[in-house]
C-alpha positions in Angstrom: 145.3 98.0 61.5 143.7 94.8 60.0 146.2 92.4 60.8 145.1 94.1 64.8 141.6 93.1 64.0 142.6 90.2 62.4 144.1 88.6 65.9 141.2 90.4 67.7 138.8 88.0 65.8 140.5 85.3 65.8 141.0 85.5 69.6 137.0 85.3 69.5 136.0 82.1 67.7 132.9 80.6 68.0 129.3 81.6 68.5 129.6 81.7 72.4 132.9 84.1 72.2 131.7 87.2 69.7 133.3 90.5 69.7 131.1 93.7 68.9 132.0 96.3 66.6 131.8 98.7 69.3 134.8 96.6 71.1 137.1 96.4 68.1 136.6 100.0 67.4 137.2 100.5 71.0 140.3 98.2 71.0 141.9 100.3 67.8 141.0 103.4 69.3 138.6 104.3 67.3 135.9 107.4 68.5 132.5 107.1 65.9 129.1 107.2 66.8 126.9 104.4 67.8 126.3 102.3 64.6 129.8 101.8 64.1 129.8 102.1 60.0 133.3 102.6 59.9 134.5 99.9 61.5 131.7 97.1 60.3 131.7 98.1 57.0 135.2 99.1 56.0 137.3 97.4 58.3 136.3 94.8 59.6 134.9 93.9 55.7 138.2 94.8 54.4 139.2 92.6 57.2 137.5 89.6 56.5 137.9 89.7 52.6 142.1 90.3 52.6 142.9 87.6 55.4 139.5 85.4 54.2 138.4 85.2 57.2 135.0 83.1 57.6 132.9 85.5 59.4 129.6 85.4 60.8 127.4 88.4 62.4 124.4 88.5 64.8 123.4 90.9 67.5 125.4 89.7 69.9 128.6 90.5 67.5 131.6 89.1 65.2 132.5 85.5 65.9 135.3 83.9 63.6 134.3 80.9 62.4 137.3 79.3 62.1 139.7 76.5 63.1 143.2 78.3 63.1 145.4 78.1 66.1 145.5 81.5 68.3 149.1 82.1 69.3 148.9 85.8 69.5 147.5 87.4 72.8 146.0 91.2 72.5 145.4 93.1 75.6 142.0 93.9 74.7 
């Protein structure tokens, strides 16, 4: 499941492309309640720290701050 939200962020770089925690959760099939706890703080986190992803929040969402090449396409 993190290497899933791993390409998920990735596939969003940059301020002007975030994804919300409500959409990753949604992608992975995930049912929680509205704040999303689970998947911000445990997985995405987890997330984030095992891959060292460069991460940055706002309301708007997760974008990756990052330079890496996308070659993987999610359907999400």
């Amino acid at each position: 499941m993190l290497e899933q939200i791993r390409e998920i962020l990735l596939l969003h770089n940059g301020k002007k492309n975030p994804i919300t925690s409500a959409e990753i959760a949604r992608c992975l099939g995930i049912v929680e309640d509205d704040t999303h706890a689970q998947t911000r703080r445990a997985l995405i986190l987890e997330c984030a720290e095992k891959y060292e992803l460069p991460l940055a929040a706002n309301n708007r969402g997760y974008p990756a701050v990052t330079v890496t090449p996308v070659t993987a396409v999610i359907g999400c």
